[in-house]
C-alpha positions in Angstrom: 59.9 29.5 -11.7 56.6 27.7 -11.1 54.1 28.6 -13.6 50.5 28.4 -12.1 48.0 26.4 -14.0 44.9 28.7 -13.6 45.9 32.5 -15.0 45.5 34.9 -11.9 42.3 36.9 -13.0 40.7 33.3 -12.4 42.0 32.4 -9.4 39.1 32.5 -6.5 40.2 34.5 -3.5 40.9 32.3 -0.4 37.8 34.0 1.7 35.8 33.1 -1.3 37.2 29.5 -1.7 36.6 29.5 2.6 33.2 30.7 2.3 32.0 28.0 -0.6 33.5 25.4 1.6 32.2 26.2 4.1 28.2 26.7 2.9 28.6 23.2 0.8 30.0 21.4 4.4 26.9 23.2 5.9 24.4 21.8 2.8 26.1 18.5 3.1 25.4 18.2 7.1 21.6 20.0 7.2 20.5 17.6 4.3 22.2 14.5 5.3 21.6 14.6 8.9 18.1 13.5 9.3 18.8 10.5 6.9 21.7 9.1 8.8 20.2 9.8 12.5 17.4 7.4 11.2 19.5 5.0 10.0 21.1 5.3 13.3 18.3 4.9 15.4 17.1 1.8 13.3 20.3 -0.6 14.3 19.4 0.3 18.0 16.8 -1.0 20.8 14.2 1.6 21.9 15.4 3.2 25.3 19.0 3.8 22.8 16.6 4.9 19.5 14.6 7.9 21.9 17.4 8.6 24.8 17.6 12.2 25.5 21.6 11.8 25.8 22.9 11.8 21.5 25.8 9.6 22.9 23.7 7.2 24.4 21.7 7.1 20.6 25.0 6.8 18.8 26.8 4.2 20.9 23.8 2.1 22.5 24.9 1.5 25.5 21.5 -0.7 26.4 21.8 -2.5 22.8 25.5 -3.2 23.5 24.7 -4.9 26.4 21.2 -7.0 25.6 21.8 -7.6 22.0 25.5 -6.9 21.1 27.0 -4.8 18.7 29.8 -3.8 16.5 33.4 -3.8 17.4 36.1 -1.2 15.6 37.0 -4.1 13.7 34.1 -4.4 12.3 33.4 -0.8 11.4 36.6 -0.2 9.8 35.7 -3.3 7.5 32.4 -2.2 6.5 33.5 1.4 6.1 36.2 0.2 3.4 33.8 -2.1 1.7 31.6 1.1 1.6 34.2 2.5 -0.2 34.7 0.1 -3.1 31.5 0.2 -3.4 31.0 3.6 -4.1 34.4 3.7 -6.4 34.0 0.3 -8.1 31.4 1.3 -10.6 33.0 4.4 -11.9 36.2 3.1 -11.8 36.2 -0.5 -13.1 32.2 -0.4 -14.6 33.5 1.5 -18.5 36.2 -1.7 -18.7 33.8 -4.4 -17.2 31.4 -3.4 -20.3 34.4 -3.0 -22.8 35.6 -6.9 -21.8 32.3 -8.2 -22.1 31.4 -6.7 -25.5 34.9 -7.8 -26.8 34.1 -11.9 -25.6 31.7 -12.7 -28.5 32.2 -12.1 -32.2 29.1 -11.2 -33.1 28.1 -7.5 -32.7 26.4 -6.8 -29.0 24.1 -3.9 -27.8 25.9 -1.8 -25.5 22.8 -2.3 -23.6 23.4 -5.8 -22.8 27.3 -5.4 -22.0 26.2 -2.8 -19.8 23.2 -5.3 -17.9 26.0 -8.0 -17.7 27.9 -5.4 -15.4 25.1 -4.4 -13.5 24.7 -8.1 -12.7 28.7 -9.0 -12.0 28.3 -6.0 -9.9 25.5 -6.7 -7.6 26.7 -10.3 -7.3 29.8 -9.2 -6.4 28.2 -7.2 -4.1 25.7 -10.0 -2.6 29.2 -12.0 -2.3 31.0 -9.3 0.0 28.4 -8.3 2.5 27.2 -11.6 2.9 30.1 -14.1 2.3 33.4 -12.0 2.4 32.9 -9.8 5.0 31.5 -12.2 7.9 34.3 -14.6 7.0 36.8 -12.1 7.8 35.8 -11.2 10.6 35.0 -14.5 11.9 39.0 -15.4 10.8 40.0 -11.7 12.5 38.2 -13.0 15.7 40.4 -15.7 16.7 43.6 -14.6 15.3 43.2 -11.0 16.9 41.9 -11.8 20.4 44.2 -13.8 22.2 47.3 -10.8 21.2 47.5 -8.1 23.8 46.2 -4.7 23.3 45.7 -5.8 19.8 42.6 -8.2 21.0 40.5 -5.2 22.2 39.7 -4.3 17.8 37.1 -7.5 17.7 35.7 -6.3 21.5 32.2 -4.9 20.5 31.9 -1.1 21.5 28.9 0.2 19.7 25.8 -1.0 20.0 24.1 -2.8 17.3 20.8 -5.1 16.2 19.3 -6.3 13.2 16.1 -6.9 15.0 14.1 -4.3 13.9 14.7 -5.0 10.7 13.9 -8.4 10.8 10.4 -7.9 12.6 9.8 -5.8 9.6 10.6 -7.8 6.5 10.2 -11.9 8.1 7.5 -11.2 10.8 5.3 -7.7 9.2 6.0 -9.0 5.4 7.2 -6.2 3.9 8.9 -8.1 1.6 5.6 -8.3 -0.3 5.4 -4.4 -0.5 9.0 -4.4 -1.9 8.0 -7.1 -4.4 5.1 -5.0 -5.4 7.2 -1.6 -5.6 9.4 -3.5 -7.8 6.6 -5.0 -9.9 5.2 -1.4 -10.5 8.6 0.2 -10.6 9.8 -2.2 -13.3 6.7 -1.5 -15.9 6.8 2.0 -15.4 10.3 2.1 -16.8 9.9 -0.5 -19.1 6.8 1.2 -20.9 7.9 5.0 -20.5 11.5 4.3 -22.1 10.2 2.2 -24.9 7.5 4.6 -25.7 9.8 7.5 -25.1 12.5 6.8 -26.8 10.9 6.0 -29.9 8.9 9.0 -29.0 11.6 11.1 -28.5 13.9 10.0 -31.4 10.6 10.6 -34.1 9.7 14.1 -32.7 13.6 15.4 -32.8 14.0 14.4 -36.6 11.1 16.1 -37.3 10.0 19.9 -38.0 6.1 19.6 -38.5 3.5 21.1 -37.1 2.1 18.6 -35.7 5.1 17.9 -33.8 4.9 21.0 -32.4 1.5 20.6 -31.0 2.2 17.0 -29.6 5.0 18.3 -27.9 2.7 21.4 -26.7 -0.4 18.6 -25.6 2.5 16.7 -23.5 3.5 19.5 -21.7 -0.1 20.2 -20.5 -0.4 16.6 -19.4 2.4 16.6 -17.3 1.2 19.8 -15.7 -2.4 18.7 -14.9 -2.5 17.2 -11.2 -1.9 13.3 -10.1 -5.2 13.3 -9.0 -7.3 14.1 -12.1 -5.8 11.5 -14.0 -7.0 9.4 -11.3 -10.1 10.5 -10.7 -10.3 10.0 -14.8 -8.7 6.6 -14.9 -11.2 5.2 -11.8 -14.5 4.3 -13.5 -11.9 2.6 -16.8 -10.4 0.5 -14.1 -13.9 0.1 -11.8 -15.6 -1.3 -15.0 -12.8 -2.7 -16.7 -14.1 -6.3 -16.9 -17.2 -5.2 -18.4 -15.2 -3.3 -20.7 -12.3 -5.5 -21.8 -14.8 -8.7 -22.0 -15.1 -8.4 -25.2 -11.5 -9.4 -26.0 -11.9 -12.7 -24.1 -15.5 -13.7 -26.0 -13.4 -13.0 -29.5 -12.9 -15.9 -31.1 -9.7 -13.7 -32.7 -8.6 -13.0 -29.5 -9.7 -15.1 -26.9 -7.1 -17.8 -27.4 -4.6 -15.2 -26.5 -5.7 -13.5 -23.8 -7.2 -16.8 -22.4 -3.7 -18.0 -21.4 -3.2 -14.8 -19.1 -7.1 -15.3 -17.2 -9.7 -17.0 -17.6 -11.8 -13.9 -17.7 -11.5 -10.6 -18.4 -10.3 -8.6 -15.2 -11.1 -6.2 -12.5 -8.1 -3.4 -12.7 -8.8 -1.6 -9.6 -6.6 -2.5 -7.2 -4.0 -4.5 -9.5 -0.5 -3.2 -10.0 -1.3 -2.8 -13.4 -3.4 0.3 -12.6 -0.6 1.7 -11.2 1.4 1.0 -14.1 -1.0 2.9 -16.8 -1.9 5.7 -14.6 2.6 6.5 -13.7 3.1 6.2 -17.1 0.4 8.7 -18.0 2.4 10.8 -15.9 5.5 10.2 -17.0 5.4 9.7 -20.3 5.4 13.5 -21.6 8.4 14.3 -19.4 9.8 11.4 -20.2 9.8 12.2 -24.1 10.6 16.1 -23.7 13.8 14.7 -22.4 14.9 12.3 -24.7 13.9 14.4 -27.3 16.3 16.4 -26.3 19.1 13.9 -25.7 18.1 13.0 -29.6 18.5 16.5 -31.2 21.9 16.6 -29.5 22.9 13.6 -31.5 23.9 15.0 -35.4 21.3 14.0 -38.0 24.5 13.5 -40.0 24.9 9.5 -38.1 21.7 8.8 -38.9 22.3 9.4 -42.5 25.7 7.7 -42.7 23.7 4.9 -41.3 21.2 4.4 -44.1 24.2 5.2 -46.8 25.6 2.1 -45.3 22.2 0.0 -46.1 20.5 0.3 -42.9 16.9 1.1 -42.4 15.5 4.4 -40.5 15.0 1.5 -37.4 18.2 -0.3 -38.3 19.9 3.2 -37.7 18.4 4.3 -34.8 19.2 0.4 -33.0 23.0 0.4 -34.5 24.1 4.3 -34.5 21.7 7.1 -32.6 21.3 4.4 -29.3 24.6 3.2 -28.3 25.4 7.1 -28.7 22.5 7.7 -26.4 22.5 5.4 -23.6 23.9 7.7 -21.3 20.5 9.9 -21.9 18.3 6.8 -21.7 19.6 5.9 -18.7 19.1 9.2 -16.9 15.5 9.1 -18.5 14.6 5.6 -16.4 16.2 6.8 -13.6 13.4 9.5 -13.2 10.9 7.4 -14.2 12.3 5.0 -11.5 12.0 7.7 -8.9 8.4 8.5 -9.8 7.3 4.9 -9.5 9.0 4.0 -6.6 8.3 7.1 -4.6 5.0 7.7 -5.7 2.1 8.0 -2.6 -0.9 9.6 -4.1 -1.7 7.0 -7.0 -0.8 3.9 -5.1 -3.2 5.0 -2.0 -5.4 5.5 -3.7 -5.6 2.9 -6.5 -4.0 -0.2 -5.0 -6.2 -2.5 -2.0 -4.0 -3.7 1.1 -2.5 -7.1 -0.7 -1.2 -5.0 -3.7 0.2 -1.9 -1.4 3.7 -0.7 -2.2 6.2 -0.1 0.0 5.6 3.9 0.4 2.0 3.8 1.7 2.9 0.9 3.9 5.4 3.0 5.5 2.5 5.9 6.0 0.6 2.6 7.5 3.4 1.8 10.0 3.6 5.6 11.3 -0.1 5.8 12.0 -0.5 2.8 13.5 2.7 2.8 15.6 1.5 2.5 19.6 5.0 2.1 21.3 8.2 2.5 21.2 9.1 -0.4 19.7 6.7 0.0 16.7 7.9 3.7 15.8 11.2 1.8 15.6 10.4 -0.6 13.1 8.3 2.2 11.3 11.8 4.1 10.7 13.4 0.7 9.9 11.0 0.0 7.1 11.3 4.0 6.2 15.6 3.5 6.7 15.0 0.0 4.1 13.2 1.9 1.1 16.1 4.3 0.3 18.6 1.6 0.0 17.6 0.7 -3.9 18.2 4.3 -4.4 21.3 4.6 -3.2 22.5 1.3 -5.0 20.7 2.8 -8.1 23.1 6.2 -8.1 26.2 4.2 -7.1 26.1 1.7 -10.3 24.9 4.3 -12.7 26.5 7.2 -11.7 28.9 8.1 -14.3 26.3 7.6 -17.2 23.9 9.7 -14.9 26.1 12.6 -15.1 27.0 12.3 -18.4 23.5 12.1 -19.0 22.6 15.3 -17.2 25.7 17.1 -19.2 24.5 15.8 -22.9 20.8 17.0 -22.2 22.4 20.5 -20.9 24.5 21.4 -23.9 23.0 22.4 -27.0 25.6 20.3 -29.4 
């Protein structure tokens, strides 16, 4: 007698089961469909990117025959190297970490462990798309087609072309508007989590009023629109020379600032602009949530901490942290997606040379005048979510965890 693992009374009916299926397969196709056609689209010449015939789009025939393409081969390689991908992190990233924070005697932040995977990881990664893989297939060239009816798996049968995607990095530059996005991207997080988790960590070991009113005063700053802080922030950032001079003429503060400029600076249109104005944004959010990541933590390690001889900071770094990096994490990964995504205060803030990759994209769009420019438009809009994809693969497993620890009161 088989005994069932889930009682009956919990058991979903099969037209139940049948219908969740088959709503999630429809969510999964409506939402991932427009992504993917693009991508499609982008690896092909223009009569295959606009053809009326979705074959003709899918398997190029005109891009097969002027520029090449892929053979099955090919596509069965880079669909399993796809697949370790997506699997390596959350299967081999927890040990990684564990193995690099057992090398060295001395105590080590998870932290670090943890950045030392991220960069085995996307060195691995560099190593197999651009090393590994084009070896193989070079090797699987020669020793596959001279055998019979085994030859025809290195033929090319789909259409392909990096040229697009070239015109758009090497010969438009956007290279410079991905160095910028990173640039702005990287101080947003930098400032929000080091502000927010300190933030965050003060406000949840406290009761006071004044607490409670900070945490009231954030809330209404994160619900006041992008463009009023802007529209706030402009005439700081218009006059900030005139304003920050001061600092320079100092003879207690010249020296220092003095090895950054000579003078004081112009903000508007620097990155730096950008920087103060996302954080403004962010920051409340970003301290509602690890506020709450905090109070799931029990006051109890804290104190165990300090009974041990640590200070109140010396607690927080050694105990409350390590215990929650899974929540920090999913905190920079929002504050990622607000710098990196964000159109209105980089359009409006940031001059042609300092653009990020977002309104650059808007650029390409408008200015588009055939069909080879709305192609390399979607390239450059295809190129921008490939960070974020990268970004969900290495941290997925803390990102969940994350999400769980900030959902359950503990």
């Amino acid at each position: 007698m088989v005994i069932s693992e889930v009682p009956r009374a919990f058991r979903q009916p099969v037209s139940l089961k049948l219908t969740t299926n088959a709503l999630l397969a429809v969510w999964v196709v409506v939402a991932s469909f427009p992504l993917v056609w693009i991508a499609v689209m982008s690896f092909k010449l223009p009569m295959d990117s606009f053809a009326n015939n979705p074959l003709q789009v899918l398997m190029g025939f005109e891009t097969l025959q002027s520029a090449g393409g892929l053979s099955t081969f090919q596509v069965m390689l880079w669909a399993s190297f796809a697949y370790i991908v997506f699997k390596a992190p959350g299967k081999y990233g927890a040990k990684l970490v564990s193995y690099l924070s057992s090398r060295s005697d001395m105590p080590r932040p998870q932290w670090v462990s943890y950045s030392y995977a991220v960069g085995v990881y996307l060195l691995a990664l560099a190593g197999g798309a651009f090393v590994v893989i084009p070896t193989v297939n070079f090797l699987a060239t020669f020793a596959l087609g001279s055998i019979p009816f085994i030859g025809g798996l290195v033929e090319p049968i789909i259409g392909f072309t990096w040229q697009h995607y070239q015109s758009v990095w090497i010969d438009n530059g956007f290279y410079n508007q991905f160095t910028n996005s990173m640039i702005v991207t990287a101080g947003v997080v930098c400032i929000s989590l080091s502000i927010g988790t300190l933030a965050g960590y003060a406000l949840s070991r406290t009761n006071s009023n004044l607490a409670f009113w900070l945490l009231i005063i954030a809330l209404i700053l994160r619900a006041l629109p992008h463009s009023v802080l802007v529209a706030g922030y402009l005439p700081a950032f218009i006059n900030s020379s005139e304003i920050l001079a001061p600092l320079w003429e100092s003879a207690w503060t010249g020296w220092l600032f003095g090895l950054f400029s000579d003078t004081a600076p112009t903000l508007y249109g620097k990155p730096m602009a950008i920087i103060i104005v996302l954080v403004a944004i962010n920051q409340p959010f970003t301290i509602w949530m690890l506020r709450s990541f905090f109070q799931n933590i029990p006051q109890d390690l804290d104190e165990a901490a300090m009974v041990d001889g640590c200070t109140r900071f010396e607690a927080f770094r050694r105990a409350v942290l390590p215990v929650a990096w899974p929540g920090i994490i999913t905190a920079g990964l929002f504050s990622f997606l607000l710098g990196y995504n964000d159109f209105l205060v980089t359009s409006l803030l940031l001059d042609a040379q300092s653009q990020t990759m977002v309104p650059a994209i808007s650029q390409y769009f408008n200015r588009e005048t055939t069909m080879t420019d709305q192609v390399e438009a979607v390239a450059a809009a295809v190129s921008i979510t490939a960070p974020l994809f990268l970004l969900v693969i290495v941290f997925q497993k803390q990102i969940v965890s994350g999400l769980t620890q900030g959902a359950v009161k503990g």
